[in-house]
TORKOL-4160 file (C-alpha; in steps of 0.2 Angstrom, whole numbers, padded with zeros to 4 digits, m for minus):
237
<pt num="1" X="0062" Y="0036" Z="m0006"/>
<pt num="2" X="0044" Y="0040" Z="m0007"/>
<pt num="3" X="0028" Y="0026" Z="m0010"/>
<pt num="4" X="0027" Y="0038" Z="m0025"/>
<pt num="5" X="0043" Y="0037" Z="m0031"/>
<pt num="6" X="0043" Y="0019" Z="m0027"/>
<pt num="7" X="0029" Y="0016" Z="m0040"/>
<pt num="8" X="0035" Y="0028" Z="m0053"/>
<pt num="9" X="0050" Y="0014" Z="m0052"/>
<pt num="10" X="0037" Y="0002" Z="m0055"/>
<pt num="11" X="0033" Y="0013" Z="m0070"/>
<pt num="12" X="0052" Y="0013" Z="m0073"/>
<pt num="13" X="0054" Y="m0008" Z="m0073"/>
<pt num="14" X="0039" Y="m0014" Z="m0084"/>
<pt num="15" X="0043" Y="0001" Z="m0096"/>
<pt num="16" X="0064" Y="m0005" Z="m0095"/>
<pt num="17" X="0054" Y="m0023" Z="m0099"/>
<pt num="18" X="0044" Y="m0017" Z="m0112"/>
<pt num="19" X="0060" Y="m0009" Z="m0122"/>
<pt num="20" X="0072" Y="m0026" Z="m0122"/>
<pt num="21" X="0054" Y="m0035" Z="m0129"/>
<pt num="22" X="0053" Y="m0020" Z="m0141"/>
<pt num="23" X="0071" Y="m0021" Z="m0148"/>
<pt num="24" X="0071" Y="m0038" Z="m0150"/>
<pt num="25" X="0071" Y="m0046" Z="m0169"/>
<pt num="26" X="0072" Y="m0066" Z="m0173"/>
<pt num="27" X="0074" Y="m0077" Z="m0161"/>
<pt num="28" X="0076" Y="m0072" Z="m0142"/>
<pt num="29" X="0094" Y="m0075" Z="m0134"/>
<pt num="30" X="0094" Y="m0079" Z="m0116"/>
<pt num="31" X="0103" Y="m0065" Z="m0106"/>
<pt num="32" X="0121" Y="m0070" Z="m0106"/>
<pt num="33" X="0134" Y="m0072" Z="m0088"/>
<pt num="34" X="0137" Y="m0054" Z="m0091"/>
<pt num="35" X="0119" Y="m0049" Z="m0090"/>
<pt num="36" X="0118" Y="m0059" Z="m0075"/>
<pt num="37" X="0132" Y="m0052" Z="m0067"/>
<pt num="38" X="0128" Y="m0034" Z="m0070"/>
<pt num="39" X="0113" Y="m0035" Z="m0061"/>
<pt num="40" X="0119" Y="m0044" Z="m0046"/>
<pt num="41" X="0135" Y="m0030" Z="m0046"/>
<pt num="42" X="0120" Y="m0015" Z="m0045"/>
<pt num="43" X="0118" Y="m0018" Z="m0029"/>
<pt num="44" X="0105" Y="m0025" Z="m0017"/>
<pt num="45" X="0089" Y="m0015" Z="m0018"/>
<pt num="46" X="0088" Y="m0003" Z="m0001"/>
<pt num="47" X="0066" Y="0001" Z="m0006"/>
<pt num="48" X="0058" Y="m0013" Z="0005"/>
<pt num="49" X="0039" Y="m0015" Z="0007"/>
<pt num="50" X="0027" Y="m0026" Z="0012"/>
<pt num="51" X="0009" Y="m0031" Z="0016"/>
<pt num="52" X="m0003" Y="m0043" Z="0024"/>
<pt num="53" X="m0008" Y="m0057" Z="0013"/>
<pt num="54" X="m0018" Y="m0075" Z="0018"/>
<pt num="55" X="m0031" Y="m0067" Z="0031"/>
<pt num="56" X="m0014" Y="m0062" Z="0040"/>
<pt num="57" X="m0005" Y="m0079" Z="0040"/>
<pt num="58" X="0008" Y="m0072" Z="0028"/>
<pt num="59" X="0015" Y="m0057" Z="0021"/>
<pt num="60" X="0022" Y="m0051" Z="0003"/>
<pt num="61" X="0040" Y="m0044" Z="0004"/>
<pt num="62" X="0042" Y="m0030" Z="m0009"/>
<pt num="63" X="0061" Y="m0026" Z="m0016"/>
<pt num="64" X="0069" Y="m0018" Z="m0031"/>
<pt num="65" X="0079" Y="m0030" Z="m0043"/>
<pt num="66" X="0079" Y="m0040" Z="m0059"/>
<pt num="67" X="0059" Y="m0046" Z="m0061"/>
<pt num="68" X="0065" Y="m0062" Z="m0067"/>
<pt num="69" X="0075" Y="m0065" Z="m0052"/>
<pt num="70" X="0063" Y="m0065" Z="m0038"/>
<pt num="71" X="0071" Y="m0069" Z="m0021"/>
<pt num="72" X="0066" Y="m0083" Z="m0008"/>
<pt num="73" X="0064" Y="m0080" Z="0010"/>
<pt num="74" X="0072" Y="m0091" Z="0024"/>
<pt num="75" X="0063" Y="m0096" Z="0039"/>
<pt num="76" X="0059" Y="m0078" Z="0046"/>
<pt num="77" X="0065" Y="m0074" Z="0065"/>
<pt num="78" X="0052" Y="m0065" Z="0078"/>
<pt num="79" X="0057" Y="m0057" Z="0091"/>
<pt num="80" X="0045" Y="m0046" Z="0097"/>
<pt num="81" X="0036" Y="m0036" Z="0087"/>
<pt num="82" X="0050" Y="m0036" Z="0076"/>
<pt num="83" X="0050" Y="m0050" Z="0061"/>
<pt num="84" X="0069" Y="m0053" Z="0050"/>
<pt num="85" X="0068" Y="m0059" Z="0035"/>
<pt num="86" X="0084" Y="m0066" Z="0026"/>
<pt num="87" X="0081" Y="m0066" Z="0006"/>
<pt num="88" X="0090" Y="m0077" Z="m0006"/>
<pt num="89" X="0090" Y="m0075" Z="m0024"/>
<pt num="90" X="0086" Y="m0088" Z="m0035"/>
<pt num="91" X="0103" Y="m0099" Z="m0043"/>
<pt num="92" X="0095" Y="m0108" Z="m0056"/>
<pt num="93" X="0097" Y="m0098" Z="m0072"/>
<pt num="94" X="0105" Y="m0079" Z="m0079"/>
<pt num="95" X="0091" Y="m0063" Z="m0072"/>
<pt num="96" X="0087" Y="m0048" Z="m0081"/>
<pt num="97" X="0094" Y="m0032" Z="m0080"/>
<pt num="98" X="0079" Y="m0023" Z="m0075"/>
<pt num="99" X="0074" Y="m0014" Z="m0060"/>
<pt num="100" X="0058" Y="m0018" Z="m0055"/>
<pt num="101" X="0049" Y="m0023" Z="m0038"/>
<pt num="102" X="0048" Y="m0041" Z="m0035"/>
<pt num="103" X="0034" Y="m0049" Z="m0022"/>
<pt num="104" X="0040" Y="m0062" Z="m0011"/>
<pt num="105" X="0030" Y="m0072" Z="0001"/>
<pt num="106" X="0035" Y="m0074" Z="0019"/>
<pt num="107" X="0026" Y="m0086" Z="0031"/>
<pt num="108" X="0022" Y="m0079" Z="0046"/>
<pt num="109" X="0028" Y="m0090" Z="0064"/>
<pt num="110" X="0017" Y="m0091" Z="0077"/>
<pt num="111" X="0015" Y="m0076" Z="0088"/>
<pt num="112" X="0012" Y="m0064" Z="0077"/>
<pt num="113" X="m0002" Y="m0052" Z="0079"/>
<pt num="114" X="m0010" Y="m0048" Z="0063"/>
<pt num="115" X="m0020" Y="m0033" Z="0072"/>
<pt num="116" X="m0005" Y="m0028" Z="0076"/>
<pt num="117" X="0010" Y="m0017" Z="0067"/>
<pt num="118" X="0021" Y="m0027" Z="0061"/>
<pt num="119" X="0041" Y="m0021" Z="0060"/>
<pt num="120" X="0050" Y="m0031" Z="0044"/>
<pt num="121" X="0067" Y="m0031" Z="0043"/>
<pt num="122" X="0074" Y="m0037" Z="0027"/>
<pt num="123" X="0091" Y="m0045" Z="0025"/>
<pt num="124" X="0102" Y="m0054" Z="0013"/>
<pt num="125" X="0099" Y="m0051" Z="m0005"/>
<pt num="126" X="0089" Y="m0035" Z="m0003"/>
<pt num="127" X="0092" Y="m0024" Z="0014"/>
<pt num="128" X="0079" Y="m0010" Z="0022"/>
<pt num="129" X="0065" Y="m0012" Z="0033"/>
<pt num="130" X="0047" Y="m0006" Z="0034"/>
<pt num="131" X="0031" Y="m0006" Z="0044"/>
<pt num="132" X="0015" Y="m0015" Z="0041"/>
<pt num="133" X="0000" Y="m0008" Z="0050"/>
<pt num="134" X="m0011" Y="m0020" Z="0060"/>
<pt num="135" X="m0028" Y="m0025" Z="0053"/>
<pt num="136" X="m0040" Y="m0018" Z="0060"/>
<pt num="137" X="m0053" Y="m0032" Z="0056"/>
<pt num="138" X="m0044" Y="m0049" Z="0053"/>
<pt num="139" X="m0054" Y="m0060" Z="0040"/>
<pt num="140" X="m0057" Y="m0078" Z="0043"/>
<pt num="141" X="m0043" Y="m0088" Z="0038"/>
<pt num="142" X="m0051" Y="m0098" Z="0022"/>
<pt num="143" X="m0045" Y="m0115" Z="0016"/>
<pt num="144" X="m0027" Y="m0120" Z="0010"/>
<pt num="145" X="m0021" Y="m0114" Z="m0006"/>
<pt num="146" X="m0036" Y="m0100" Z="m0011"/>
<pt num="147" X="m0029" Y="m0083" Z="m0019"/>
<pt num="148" X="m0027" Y="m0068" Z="m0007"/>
<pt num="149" X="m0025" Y="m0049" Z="m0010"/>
<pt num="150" X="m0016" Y="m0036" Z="0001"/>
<pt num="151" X="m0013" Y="m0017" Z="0000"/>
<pt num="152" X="0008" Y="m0017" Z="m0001"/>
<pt num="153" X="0008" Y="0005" Z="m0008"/>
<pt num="154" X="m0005" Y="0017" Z="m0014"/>
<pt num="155" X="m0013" Y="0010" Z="m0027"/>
<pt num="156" X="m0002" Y="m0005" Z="m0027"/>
<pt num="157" X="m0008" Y="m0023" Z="m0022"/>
<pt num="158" X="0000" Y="m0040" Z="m0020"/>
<pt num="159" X="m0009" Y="m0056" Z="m0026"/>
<pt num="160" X="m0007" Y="m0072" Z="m0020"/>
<pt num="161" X="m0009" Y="m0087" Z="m0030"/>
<pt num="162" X="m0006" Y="m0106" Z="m0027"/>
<pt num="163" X="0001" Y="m0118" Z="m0041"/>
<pt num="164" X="0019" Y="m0120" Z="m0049"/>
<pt num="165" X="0034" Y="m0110" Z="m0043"/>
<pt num="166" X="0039" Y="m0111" Z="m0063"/>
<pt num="167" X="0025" Y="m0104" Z="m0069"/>
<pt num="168" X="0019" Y="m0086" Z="m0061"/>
<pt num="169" X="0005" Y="m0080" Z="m0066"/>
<pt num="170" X="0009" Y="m0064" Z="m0077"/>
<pt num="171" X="m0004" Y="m0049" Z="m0076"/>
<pt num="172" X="m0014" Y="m0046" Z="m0094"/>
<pt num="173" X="m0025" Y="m0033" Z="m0089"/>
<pt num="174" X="m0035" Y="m0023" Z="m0077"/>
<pt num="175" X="m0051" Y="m0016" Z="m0075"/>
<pt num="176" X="m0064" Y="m0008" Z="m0066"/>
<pt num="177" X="m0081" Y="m0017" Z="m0058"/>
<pt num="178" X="m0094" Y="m0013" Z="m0044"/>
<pt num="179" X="m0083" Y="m0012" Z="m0029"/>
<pt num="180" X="m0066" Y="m0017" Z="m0037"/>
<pt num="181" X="m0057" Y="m0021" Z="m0049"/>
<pt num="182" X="m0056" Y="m0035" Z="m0061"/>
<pt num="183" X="m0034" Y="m0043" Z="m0063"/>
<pt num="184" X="m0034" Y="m0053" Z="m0080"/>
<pt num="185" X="m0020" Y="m0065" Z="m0080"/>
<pt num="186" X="m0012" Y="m0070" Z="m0098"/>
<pt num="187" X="m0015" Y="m0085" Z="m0103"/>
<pt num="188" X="0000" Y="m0096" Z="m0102"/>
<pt num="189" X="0004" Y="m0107" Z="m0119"/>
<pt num="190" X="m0002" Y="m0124" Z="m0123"/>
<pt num="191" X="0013" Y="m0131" Z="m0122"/>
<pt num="192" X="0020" Y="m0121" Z="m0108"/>
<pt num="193" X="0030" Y="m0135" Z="m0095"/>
<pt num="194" X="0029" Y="m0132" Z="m0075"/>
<pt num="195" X="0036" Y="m0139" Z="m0062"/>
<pt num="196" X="0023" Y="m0152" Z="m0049"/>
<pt num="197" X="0025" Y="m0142" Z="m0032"/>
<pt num="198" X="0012" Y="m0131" Z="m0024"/>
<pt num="199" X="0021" Y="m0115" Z="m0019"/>
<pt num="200" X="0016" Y="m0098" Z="m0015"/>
<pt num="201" X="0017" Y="m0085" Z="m0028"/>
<pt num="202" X="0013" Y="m0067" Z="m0028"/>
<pt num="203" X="0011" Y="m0055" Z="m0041"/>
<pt num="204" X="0009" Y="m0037" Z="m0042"/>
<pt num="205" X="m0005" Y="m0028" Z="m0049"/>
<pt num="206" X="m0008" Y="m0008" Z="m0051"/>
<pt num="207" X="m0026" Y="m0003" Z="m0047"/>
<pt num="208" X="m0021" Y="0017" Z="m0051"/>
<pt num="209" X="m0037" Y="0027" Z="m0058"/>
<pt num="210" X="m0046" Y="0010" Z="m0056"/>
<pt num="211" X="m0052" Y="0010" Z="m0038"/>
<pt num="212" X="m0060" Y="0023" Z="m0029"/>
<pt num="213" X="m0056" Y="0026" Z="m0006"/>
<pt num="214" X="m0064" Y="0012" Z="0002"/>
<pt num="215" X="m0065" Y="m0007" Z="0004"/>
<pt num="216" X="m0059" Y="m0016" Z="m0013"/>
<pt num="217" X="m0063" Y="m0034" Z="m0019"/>
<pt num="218" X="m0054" Y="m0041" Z="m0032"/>
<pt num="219" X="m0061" Y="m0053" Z="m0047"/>
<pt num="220" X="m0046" Y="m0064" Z="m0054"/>
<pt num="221" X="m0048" Y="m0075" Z="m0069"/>
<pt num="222" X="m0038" Y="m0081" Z="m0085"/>
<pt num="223" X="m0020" Y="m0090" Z="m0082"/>
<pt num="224" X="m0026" Y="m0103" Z="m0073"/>
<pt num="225" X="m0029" Y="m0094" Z="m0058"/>
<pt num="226" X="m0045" Y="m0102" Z="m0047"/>
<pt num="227" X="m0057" Y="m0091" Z="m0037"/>
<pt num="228" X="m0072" Y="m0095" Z="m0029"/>
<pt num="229" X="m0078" Y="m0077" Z="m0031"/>
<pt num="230" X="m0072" Y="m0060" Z="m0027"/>
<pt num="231" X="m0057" Y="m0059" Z="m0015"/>
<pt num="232" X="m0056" Y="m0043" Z="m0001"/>
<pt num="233" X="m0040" Y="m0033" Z="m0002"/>
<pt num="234" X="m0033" Y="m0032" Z="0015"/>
<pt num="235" X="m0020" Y="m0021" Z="0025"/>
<pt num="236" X="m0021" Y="0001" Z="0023"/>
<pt num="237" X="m0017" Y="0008" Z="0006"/>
């Protein structure tokens, strides 16, 4: 499968998203154990992606599969240049039965080279394997818990957020400013209820037709998302 095709799926799962929200009248129903099942029973996704997020500290693991369900990565094994990945999806509650790409972040061990390419081999609930090129300049690590952006395909960027592993910050909008782009998140309700931890959560954001060749920098804001300032997308388109 093509990076093209891989983002038409994109296309595919918010537009699969869009129609169950579209057909639904009253009050919302939670997908049933069949639901659930159906989607587990489709297979685990073989499209695998990924890119350098966290001034190279970590990576976002990109696979196809129910966008509520977003899988968990063990403790990932380096050998080499070579780094496995074993994902886990989530148990706690019925997924969608979408097919969409899901952003998982990974850790990386010590001993990897972020200049370096990076071979990713993803087991367990998704399977495949991909390349991630090294950096060619590696930006200064910043302070714990700041938002990062990294190049994961084409247009495609993964962005990295701190805060409740409930509560993932959902992509409102995007737009087009002096050197970048500007990712709107939605604001979440008043009386939305999220867990106390401080986890690692990515979100995918489409930047086609917004951004030109060339460095990007990304300005977040809305959903509780907190930025110093515009954030440099990393990694090769």
């Amino acid at each position: 499968m093509t990076r093209r095709s891989l983002a038409a799926l994109l296309s595919i799962g918010i537009l699969s998203m869009g129609a169950l929200v579209g057909c639904a009248t009253g009050t919302a129903s939670s997908p049933t154990p069949e639901d659930t099942a159906d989607a587990t029973a489709s297979g685990a996704p073989t499209e695998v992606r990924a890119g350098w997020l966290d001034a190279g500290r970590g990576i976002a693991v990109i696979t196809l599969g129910s966008s509520s369900c977003v899988p968990v990565a063990t403790e990932p094994v380096l050998a080499g240049t070579t780094l496995t990945v074993e994902l886990v999806e989530p148990s706690d509650g019925p997924c969608t039965r979408d097919l969409a790409p899901r952003a998982t972040y990974v850790g990386l061990p010590a001993g990897v080279d972020p200049t370096q390419d990076l071979e990713v081999v993803v087991t367990g609930a998704a399977a495949g394997s991909t390349s991630v090129p090294g950096l060619v300049e590696v930006p200064a690590a910043g302070d714990e818990f700041l938002p990062s952006a990294g190049w994961v395909w084409n247009d495609q960027v993964a962005i990295l957020t701190w805060g409740s592993s409930s509560c993932r910050p959902q992509v409102e909008a995007v737009g087009s400013t002096a050197g970048g782009a500007r990712v709107t998140f939605v604001e979440p309700p008043a009386d939305q209820v999220c867990t106390a931890d401080m986890a690692p959560r990515v979100t995918l954001a489409d930047l086609t037709g917004i951004v030109v060749e060339g460095p990007v920098e990304l300005t977040l804001s809305g959903g509780n998302v907190a930025s110093d300032g515009p954030i440099a997308v990393i990694g090769q388109r």
